[in-house]
TORTI-855103 format. One record per residue: y, z, x of N, C-alpha, C in turn; residue number from 1. Coordinates in steps of 0.05 Angstrom, whole numbers, padded with zeros to 5 digits. Last residue first. Example, Ala and Ser with C-alpha at 12.3 -4.5 7.8 and 13.67 -1.06 7.14 Angstrom:
<pts>
<pt n_v="-00045" n_w="00142" n_u="00257" ca_v="-00021" ca_w="00143" ca_u="00273" c_v="00001" c_w="00157" c_u="00258" fise="2"/>
<pt n_v="-00114" n_w="00156" n_u="00264" ca_v="-00090" ca_w="00156" ca_u="00246" c_v="-00066" c_w="00156" c_u="00264" fise="1"/>
</pts>
This chain:
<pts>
<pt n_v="00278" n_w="-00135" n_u="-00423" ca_v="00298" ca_w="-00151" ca_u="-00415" c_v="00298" c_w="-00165" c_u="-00387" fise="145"/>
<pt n_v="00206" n_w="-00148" n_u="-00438" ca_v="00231" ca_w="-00129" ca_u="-00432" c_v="00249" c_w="-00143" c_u="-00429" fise="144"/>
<pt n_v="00156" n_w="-00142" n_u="-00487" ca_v="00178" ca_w="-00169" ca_u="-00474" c_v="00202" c_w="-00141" c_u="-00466" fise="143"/>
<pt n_v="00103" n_w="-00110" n_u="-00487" ca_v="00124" ca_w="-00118" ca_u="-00495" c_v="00139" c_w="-00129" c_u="-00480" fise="142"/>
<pt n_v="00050" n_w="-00124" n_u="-00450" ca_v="00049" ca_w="-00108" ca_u="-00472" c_v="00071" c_w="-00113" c_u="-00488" fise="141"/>
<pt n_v="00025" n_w="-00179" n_u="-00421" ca_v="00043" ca_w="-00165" ca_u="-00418" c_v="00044" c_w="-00150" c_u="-00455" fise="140"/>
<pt n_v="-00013" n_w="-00206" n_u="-00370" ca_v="-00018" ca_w="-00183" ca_u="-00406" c_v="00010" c_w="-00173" c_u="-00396" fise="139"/>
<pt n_v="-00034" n_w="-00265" n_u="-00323" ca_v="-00020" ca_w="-00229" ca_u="-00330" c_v="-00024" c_w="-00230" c_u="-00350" fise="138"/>
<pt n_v="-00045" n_w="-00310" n_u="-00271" ca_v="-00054" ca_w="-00307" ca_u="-00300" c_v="-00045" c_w="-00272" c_u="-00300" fise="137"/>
<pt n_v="-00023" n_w="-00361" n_u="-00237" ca_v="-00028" ca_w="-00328" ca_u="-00238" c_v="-00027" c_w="-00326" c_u="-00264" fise="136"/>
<pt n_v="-00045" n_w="-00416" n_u="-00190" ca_v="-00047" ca_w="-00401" ca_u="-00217" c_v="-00040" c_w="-00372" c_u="-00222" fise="135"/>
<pt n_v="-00020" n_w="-00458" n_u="-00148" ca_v="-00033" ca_w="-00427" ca_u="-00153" c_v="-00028" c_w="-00424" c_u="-00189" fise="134"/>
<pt n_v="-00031" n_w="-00521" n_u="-00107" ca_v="-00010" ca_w="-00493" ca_u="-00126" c_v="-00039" c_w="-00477" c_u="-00137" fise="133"/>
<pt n_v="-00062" n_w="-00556" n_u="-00061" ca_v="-00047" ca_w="-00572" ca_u="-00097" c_v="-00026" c_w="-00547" c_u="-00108" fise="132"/>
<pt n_v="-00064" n_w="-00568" n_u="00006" ca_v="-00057" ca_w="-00547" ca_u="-00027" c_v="-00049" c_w="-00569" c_u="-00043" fise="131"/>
<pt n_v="-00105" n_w="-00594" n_u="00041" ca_v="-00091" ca_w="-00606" ca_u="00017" c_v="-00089" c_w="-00587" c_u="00011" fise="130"/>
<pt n_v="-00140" n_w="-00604" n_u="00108" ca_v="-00131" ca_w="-00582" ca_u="00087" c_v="-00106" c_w="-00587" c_u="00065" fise="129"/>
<pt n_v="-00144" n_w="-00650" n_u="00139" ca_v="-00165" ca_w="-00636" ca_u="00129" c_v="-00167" c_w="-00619" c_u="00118" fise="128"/>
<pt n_v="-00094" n_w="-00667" n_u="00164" ca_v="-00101" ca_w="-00671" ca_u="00135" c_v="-00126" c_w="-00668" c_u="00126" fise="127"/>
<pt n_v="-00124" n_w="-00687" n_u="00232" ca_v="-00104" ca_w="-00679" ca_u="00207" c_v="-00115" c_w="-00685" c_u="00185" fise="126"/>
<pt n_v="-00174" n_w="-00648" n_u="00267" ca_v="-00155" ca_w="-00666" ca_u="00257" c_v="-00136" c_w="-00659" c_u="00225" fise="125"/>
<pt n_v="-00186" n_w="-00580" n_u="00269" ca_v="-00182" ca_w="-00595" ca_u="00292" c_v="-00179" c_w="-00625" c_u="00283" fise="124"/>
<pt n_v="-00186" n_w="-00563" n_u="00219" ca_v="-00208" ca_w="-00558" ca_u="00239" c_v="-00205" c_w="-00570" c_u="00260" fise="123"/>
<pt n_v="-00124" n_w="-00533" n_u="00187" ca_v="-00143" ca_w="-00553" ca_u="00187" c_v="-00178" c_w="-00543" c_u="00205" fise="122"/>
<pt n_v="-00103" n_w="-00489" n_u="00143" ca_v="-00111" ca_w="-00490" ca_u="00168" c_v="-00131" c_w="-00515" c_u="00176" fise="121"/>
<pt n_v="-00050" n_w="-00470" n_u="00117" ca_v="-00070" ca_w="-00493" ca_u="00109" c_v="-00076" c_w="-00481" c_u="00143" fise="120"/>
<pt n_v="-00027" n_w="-00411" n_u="00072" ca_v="-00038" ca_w="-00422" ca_u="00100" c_v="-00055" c_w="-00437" c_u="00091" fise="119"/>
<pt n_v="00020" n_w="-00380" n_u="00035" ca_v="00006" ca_w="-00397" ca_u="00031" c_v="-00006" c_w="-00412" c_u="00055" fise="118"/>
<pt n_v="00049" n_w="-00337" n_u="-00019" ca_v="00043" ca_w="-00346" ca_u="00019" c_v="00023" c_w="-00356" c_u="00024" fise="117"/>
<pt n_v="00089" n_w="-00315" n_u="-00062" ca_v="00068" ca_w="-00326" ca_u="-00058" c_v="00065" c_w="-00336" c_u="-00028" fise="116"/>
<pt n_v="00129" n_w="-00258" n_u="-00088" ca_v="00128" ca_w="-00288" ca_u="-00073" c_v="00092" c_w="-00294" c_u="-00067" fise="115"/>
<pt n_v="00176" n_w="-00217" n_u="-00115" ca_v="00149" ca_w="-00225" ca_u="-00122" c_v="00145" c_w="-00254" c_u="-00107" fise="114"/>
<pt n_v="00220" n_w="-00161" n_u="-00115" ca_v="00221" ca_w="-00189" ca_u="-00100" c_v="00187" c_w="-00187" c_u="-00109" fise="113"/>
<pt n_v="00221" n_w="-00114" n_u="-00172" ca_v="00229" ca_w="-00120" ca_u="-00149" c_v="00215" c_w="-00156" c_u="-00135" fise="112"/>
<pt n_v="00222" n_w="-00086" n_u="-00216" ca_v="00245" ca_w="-00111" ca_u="-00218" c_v="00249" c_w="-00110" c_u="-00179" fise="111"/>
<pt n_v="00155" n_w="-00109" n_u="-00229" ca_v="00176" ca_w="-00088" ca_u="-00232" c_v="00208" c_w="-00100" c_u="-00226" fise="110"/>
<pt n_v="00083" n_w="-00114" n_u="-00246" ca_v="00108" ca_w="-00123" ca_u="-00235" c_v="00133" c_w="-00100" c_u="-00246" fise="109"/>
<pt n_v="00015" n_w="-00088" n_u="-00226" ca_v="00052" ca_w="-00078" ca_u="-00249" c_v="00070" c_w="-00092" c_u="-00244" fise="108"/>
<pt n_v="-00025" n_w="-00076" n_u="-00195" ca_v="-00018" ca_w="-00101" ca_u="-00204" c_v="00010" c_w="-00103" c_u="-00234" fise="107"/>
<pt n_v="-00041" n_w="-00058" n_u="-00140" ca_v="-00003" ca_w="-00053" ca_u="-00155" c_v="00000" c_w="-00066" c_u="-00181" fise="106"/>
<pt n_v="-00082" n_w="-00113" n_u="-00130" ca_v="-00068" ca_w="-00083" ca_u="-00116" c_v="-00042" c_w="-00083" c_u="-00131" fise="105"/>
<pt n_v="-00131" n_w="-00148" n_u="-00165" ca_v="-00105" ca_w="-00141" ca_u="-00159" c_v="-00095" c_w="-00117" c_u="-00152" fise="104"/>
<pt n_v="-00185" n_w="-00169" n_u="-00167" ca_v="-00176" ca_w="-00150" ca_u="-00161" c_v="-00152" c_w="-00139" c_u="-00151" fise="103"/>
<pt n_v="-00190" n_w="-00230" n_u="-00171" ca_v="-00177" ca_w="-00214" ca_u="-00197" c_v="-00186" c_w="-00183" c_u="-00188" fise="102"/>
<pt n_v="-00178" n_w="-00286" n_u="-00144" ca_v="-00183" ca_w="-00254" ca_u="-00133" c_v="-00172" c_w="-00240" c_u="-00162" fise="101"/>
<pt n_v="-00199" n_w="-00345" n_u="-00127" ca_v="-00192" ca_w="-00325" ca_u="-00138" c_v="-00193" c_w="-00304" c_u="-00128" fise="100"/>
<pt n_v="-00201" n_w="-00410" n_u="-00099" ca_v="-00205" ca_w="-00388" ca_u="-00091" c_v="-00201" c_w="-00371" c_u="-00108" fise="99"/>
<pt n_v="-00224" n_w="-00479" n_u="-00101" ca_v="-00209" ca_w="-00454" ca_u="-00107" c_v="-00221" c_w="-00426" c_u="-00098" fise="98"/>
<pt n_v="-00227" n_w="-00544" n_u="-00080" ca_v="-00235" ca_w="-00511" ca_u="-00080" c_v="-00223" c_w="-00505" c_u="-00092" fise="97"/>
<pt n_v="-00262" n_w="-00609" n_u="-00073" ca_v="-00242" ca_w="-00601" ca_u="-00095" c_v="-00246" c_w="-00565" c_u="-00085" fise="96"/>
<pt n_v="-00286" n_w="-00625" n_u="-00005" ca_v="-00278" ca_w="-00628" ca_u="-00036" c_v="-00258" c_w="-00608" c_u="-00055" fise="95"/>
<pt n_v="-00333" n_w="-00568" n_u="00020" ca_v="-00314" ca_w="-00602" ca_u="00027" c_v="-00309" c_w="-00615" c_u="-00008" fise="94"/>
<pt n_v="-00333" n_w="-00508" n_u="00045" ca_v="-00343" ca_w="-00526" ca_u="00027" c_v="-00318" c_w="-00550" c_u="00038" fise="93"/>
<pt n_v="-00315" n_w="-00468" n_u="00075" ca_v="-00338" ca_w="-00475" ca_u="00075" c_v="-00345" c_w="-00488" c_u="00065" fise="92"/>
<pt n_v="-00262" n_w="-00443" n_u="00039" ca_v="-00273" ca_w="-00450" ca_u="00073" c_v="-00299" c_w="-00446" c_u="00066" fise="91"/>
<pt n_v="-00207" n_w="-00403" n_u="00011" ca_v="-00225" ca_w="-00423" ca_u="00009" c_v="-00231" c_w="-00441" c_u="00032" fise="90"/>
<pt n_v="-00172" n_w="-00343" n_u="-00002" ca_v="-00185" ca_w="-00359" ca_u="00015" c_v="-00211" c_w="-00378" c_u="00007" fise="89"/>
<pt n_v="-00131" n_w="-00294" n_u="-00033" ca_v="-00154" ca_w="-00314" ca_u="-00023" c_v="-00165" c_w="-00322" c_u="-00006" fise="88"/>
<pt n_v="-00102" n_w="-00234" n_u="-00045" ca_v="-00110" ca_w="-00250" ca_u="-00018" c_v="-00137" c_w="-00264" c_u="-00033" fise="87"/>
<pt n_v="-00055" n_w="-00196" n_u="-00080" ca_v="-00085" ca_w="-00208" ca_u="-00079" c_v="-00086" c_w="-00230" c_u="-00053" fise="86"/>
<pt n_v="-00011" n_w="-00162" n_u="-00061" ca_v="-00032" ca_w="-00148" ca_u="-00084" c_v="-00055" c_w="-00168" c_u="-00089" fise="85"/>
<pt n_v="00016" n_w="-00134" n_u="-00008" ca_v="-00004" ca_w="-00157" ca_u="-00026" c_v="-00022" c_w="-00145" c_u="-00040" fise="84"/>
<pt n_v="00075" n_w="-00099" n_u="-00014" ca_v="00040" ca_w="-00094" ca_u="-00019" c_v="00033" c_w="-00124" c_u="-00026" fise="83"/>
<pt n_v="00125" n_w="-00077" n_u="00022" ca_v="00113" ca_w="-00092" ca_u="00014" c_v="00078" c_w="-00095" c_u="00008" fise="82"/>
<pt n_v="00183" n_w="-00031" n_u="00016" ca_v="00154" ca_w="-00029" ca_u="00017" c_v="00150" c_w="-00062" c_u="00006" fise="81"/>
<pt n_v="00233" n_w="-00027" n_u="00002" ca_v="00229" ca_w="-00045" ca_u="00030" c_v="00205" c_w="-00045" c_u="00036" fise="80"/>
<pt n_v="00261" n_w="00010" n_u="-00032" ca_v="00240" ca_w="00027" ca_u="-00008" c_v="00231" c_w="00006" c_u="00017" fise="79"/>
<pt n_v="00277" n_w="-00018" n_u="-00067" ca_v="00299" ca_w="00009" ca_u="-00060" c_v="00279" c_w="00023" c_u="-00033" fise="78"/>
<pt n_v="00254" n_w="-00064" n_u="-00077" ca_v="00273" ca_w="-00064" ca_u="-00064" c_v="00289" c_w="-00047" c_u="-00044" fise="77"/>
<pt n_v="00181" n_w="-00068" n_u="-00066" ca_v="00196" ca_w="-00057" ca_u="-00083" c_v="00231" c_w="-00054" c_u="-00055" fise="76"/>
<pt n_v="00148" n_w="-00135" n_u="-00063" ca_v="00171" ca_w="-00112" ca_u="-00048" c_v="00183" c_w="-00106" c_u="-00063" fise="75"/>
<pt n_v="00088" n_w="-00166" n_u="-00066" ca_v="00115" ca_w="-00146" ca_u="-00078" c_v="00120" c_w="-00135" c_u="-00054" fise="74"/>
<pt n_v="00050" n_w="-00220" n_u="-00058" ca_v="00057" ca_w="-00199" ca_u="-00050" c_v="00088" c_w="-00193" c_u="-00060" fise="73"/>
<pt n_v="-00015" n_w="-00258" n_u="-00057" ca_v="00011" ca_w="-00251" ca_u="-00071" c_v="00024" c_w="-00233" c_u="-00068" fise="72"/>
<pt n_v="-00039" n_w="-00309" n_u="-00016" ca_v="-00030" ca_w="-00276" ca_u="-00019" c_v="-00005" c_w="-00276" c_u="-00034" fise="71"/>
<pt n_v="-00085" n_w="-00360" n_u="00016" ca_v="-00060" ca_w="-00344" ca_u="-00004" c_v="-00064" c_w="-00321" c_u="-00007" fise="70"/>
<pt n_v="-00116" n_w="-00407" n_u="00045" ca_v="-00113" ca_w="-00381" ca_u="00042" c_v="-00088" c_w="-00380" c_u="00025" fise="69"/>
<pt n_v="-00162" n_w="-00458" n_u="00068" ca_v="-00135" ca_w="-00453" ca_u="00046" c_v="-00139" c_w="-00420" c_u="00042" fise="68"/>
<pt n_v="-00185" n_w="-00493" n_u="00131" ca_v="-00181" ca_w="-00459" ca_u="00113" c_v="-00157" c_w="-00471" c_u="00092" fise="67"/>
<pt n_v="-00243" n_w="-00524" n_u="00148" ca_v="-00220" ca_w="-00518" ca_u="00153" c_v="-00213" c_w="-00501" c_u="00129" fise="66"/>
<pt n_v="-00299" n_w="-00528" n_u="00168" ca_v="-00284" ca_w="-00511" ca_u="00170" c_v="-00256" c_w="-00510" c_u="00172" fise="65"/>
<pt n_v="-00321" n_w="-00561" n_u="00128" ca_v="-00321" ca_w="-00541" ca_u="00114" c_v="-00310" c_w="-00527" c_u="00139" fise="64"/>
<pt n_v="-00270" n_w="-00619" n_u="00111" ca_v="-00284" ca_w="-00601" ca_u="00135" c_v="-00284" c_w="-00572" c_u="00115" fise="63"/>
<pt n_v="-00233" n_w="-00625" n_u="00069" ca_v="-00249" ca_w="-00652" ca_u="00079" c_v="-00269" c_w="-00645" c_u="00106" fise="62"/>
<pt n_v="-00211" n_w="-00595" n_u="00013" ca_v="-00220" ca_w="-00595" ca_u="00049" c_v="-00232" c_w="-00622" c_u="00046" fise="61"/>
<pt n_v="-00154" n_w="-00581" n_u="-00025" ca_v="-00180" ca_w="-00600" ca_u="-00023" c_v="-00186" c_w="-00601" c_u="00009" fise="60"/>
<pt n_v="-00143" n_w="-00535" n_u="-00082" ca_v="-00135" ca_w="-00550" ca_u="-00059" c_v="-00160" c_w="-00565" c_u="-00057" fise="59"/>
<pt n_v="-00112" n_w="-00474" n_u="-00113" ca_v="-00128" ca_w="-00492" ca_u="-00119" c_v="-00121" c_w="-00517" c_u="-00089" fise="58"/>
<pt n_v="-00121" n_w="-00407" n_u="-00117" ca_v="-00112" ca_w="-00429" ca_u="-00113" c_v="-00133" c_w="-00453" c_u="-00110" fise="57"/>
<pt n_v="-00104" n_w="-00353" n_u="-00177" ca_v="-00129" ca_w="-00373" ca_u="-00163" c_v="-00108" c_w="-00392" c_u="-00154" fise="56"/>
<pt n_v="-00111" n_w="-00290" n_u="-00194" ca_v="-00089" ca_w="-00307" ca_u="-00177" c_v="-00110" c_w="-00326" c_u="-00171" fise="55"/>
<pt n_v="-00098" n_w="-00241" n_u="-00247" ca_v="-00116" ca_w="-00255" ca_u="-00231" c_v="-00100" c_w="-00281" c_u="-00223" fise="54"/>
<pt n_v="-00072" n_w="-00206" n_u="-00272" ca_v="-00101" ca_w="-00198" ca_u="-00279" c_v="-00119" c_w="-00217" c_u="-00253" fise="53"/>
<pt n_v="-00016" n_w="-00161" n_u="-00276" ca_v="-00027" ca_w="-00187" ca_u="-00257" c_v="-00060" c_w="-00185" c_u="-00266" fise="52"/>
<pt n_v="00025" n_w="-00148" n_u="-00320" ca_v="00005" ca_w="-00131" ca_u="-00314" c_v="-00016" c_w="-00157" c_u="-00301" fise="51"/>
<pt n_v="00091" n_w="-00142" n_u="-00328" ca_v="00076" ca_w="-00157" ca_u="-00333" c_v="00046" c_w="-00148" c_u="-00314" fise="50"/>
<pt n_v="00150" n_w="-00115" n_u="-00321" ca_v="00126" ca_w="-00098" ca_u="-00337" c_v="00089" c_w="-00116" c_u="-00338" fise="49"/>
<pt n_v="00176" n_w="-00176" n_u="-00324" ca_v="00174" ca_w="-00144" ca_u="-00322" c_v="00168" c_w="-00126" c_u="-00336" fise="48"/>
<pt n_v="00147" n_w="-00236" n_u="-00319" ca_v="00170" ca_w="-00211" ca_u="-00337" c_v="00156" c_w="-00193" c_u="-00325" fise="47"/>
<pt n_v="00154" n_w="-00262" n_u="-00254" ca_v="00141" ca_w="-00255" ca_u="-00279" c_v="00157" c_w="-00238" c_u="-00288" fise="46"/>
<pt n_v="00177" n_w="-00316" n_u="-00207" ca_v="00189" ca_w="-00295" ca_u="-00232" c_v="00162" c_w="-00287" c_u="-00248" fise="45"/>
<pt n_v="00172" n_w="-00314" n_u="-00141" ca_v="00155" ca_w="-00326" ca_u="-00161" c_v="00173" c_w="-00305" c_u="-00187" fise="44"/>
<pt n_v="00180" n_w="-00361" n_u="-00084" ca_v="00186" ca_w="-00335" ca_u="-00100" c_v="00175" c_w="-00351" c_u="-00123" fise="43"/>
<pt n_v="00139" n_w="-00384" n_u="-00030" ca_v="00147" ca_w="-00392" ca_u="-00062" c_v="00152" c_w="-00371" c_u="-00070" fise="42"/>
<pt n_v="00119" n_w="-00418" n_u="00039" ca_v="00131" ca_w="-00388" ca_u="00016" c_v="00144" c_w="-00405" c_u="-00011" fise="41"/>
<pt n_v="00070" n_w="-00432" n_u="00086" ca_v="00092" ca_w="-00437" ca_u="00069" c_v="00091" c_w="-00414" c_u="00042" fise="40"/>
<pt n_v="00037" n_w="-00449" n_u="00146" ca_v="00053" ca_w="-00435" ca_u="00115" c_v="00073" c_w="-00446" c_u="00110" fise="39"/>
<pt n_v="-00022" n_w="-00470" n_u="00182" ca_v="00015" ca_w="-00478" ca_u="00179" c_v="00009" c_w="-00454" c_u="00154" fise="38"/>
<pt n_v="-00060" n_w="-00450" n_u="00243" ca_v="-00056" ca_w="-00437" ca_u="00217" c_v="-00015" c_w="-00446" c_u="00207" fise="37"/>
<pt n_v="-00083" n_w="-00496" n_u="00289" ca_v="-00070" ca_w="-00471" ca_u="00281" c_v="-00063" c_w="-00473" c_u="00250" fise="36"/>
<pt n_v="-00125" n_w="-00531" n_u="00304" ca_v="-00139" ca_w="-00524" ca_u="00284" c_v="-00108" c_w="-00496" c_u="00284" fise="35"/>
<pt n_v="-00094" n_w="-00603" n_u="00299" ca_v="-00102" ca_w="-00574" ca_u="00312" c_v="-00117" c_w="-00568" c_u="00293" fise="34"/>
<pt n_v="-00059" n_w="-00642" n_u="00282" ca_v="-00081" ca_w="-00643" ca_u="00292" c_v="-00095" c_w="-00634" c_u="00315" fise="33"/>
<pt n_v="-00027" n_w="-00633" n_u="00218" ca_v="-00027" ca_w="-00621" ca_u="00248" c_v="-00057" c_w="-00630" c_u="00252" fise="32"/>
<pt n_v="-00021" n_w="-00641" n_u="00167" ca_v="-00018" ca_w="-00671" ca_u="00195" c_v="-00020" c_w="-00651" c_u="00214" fise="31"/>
<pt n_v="-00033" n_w="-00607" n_u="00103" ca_v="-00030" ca_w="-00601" ca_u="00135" c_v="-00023" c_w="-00625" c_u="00161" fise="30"/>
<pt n_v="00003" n_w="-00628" n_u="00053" ca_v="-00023" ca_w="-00622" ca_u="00069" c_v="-00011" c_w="-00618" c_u="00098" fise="29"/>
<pt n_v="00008" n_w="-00613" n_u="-00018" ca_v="00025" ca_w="-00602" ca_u="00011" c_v="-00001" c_w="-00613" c_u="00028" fise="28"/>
<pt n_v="00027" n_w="-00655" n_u="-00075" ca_v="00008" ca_w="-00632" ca_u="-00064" c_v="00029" c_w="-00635" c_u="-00037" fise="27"/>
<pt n_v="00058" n_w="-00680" n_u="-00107" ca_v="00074" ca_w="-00655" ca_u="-00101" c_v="00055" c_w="-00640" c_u="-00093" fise="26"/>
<pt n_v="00050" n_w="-00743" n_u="-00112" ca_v="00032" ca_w="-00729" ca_u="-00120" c_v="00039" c_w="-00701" c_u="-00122" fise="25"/>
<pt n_v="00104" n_w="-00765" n_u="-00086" ca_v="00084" ca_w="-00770" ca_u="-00113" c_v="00071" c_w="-00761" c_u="-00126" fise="24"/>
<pt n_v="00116" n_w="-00736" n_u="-00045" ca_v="00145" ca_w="-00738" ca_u="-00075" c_v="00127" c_w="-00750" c_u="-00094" fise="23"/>
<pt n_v="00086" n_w="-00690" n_u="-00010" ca_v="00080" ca_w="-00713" ca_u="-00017" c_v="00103" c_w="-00716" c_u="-00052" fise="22"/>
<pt n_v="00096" n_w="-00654" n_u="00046" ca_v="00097" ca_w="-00659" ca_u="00017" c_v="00100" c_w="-00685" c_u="00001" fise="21"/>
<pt n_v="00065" n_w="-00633" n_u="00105" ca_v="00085" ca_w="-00649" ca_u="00091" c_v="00081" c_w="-00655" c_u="00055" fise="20"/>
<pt n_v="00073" n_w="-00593" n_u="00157" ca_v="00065" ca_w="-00592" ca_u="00129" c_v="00081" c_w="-00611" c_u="00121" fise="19"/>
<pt n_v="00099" n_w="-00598" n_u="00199" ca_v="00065" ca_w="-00598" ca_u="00202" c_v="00056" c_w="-00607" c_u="00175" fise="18"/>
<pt n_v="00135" n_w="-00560" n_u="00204" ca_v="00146" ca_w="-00591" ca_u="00202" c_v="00115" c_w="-00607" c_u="00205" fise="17"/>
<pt n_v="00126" n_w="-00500" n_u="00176" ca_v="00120" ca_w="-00526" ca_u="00204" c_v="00134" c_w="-00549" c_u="00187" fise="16"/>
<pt n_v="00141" n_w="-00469" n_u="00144" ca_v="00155" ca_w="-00452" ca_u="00152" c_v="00146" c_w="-00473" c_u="00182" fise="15"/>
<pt n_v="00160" n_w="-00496" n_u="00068" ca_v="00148" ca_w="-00498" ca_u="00091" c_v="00157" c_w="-00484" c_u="00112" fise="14"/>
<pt n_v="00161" n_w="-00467" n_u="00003" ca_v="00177" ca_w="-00479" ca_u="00030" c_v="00163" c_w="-00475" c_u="00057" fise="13"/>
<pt n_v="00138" n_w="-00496" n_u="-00053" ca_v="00131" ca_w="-00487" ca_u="-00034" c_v="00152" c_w="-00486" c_u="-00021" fise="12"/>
<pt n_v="00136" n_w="-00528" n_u="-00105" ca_v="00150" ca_w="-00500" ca_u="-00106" c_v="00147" c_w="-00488" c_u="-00088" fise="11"/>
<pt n_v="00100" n_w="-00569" n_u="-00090" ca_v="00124" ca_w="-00577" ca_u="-00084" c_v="00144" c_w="-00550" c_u="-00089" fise="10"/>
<pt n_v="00044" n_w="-00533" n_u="-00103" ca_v="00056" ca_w="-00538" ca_u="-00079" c_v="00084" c_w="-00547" c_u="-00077" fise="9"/>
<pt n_v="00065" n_w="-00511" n_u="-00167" ca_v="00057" ca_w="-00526" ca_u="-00157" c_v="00056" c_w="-00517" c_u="-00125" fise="8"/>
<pt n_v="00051" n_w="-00450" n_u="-00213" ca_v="00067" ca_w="-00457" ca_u="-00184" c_v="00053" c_w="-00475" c_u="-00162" fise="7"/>
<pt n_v="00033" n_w="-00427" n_u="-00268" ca_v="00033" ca_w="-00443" ca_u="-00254" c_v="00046" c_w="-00456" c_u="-00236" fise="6"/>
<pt n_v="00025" n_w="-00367" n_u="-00297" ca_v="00045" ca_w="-00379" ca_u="-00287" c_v="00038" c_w="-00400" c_u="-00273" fise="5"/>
<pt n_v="00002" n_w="-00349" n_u="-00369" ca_v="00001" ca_w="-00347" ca_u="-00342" c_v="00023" c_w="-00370" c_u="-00329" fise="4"/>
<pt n_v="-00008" n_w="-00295" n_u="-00411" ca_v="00009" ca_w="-00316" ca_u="-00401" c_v="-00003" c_w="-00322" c_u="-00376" fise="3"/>
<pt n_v="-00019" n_w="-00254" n_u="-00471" ca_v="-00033" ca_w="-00264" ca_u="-00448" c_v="-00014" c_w="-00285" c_u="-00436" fise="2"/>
<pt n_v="00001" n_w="-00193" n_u="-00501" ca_v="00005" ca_w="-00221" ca_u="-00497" c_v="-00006" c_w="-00231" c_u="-00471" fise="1"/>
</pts>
């Protein structure tokens, strides 16, 4: 079975008061008018057993140097190990981006913690970095409990 998961920006939590979320649209953008690196975190559910094929984000620059990055990353519980299993990044272009990575590390989910992390980085004014959310596309062989 093929699925995938769709996790807006408003399923974000901000870790600046930099980042602000918009109640109309539910993109995230950066108002810092720097060039430092804001985040923000999203737990994420897939079934278990679900086999990660590929992670794309989606967003909008207005400077090709400002940055949209992401990483999807596990922690198995009983060991407190954490692996990103895919890292983006979109920079260099102006307008609509995305990023993918369908070389996924670990890519097995399990019944441990699964979250998303997410950096706008402007170029030195504001709101030159928009997240819109992430895509994760998986195969899952049978439905577990």
């Amino acid at each position: 079975l093929n699925g995938y998961l769709s996790v807006p920006a408003c399923a974000f939590y901000p870790n600046s008061t930099d980042l602000t979320l918009s109640g109309v649209t539910g993109i995230m953008t950066n108002g810092a008018a720097d060039s430092a690196t804001k985040g923000a975190i999203a737990m994420v559910r897939l079934p278990t057993g679900a086999v990660v094929n590929e992670v794309t984000v989606y967003g909008n620059l207005t400077s090709a140097s400002a940055e949209l990055g992401c990483d999807l990353k596990k922690m198995i519980m009983t060991t407190a190990v954490v692996t990103t299993m895919a890292t983006m990044t979109a920079t260099g272009s102006t307008g609509d981006v995305t990023a993918t990575d369908s070389s996924i590390t670990s890519a097995t989910t399990d019944a441990g913690a699964i979250w998303l992390a997410v950096t706008l980085k402007n170029a030195g004014s504001s709101n030159q970095c928009v997240f819109h959310g992430v895509k994760i596309t998986f195969t899952i062989s049978t439905v577990k409990p």
